[in-house]
N, C-alpha and C positions, 0 to 999 in steps of 0.2 A: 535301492537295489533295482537294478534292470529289469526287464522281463521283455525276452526275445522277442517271444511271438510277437507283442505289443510292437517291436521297434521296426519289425518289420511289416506287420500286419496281415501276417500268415498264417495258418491251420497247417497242420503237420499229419500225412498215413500215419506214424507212429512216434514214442520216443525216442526209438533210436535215432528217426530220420533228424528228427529234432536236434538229438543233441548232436549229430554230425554239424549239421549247418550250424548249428550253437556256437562250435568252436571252431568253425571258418570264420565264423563272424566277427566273433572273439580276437582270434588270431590277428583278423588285419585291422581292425581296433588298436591291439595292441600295436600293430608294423604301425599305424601312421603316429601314433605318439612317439614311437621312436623315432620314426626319419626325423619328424619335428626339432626333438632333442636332440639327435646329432647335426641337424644343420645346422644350429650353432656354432659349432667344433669345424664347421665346412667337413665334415664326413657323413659316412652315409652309416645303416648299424653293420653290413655287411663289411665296410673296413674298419670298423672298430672290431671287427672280430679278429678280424685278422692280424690286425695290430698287437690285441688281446692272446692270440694264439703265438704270437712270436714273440711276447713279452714272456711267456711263461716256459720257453723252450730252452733247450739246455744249450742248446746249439744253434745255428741257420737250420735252416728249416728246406724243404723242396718240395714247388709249389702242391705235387700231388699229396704232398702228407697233409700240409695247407688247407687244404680242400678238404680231407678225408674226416679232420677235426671242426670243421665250420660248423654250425648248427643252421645254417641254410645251405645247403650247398648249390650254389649260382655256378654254372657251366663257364662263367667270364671271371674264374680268379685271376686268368692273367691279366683282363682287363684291370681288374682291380688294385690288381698290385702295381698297374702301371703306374695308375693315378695315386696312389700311395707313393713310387717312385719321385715320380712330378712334385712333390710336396713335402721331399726328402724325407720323408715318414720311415722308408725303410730301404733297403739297397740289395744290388742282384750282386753275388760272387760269384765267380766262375771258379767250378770246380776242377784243381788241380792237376786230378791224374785220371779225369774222364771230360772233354771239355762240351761234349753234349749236356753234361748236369749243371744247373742252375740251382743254386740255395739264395735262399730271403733269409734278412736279418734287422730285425728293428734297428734304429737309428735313436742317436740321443734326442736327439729331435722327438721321434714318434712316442719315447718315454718319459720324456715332460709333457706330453698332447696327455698320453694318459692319466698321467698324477693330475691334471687341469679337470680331467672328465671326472666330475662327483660320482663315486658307488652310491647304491643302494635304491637306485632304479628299480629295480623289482618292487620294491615298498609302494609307489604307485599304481601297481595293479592287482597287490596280493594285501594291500591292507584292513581288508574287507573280510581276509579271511583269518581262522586261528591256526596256530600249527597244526593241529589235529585235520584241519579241513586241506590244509596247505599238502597236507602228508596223502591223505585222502588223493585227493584232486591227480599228483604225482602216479601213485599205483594204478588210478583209471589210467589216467593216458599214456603209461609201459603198458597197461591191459590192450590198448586198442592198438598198438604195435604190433605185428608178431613176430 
């Protein structure tokens, strides 16, 4: 098991400050294993989300909804959907009877990319923990939301 202060060899004013930096630290821990694991796929985790988010939609999608459901939200979706565009991953429709709207729609293409990408990613950073802690862990960090 880890132990922060150690890793970074820091003294902390208090707990709380602690466990702030704790899960910055954390956090991008966990971001660089990810990019790692999607550069394989040549994507980043940021278009796999979005890939992920239009695989699950009933419908096309508009990129502000897009955004709205990311769990990063990066100010350059439309970058991002470019480069998903570029790679046929997903495609722009122009909307019918407004022609300023724009809707994304995953491609077969980007739903075979997904069936390729293994689940259970999570199991790499939460294997350490048990449900009970896993359940734990969750209510802190809605706790430090408000």
């Amino acid at each position: 098991m880890g132990d922060f202060a150690k890793d970074i060899n820091s003294k902390f004013e208090s707990e709380q400050q602690k466990a702030m930096l704790n899960l910055m630290f954390t956090a991008n821990w966990m971001s660089g294993i990810q990019n790692d694991f999607f550069k394989t796929f040549d994507l980043s985790p940021q278009q796999y989300n979005i890939l992920r988010i239009l695989r699950g939609a009933k419908a096309p999608l508009k990129v502000q909804t897009i955004k709205s459901r990311m769990i990063d939200r990066s100010p350059n979706v439309t970058r991002l959907t470019d480069k998903l565009i570029d790679k046929a991953l997903i495609e722009r429709l122009n909307c019918e009877t407004d022609r300023r709207v724009v809707h994304i729609q995953i491609t077969k293409k980007g739903l075979e990319l997904l069936k390729e990408i293994p689940s259970g990613r999570h199991k790499l950073f939460t294997e350490n923990l048990s449900n009970a802690e896993a359940k734990n862990l969750n209510e802190l960090l809605d706790k430090i939301r408000p």
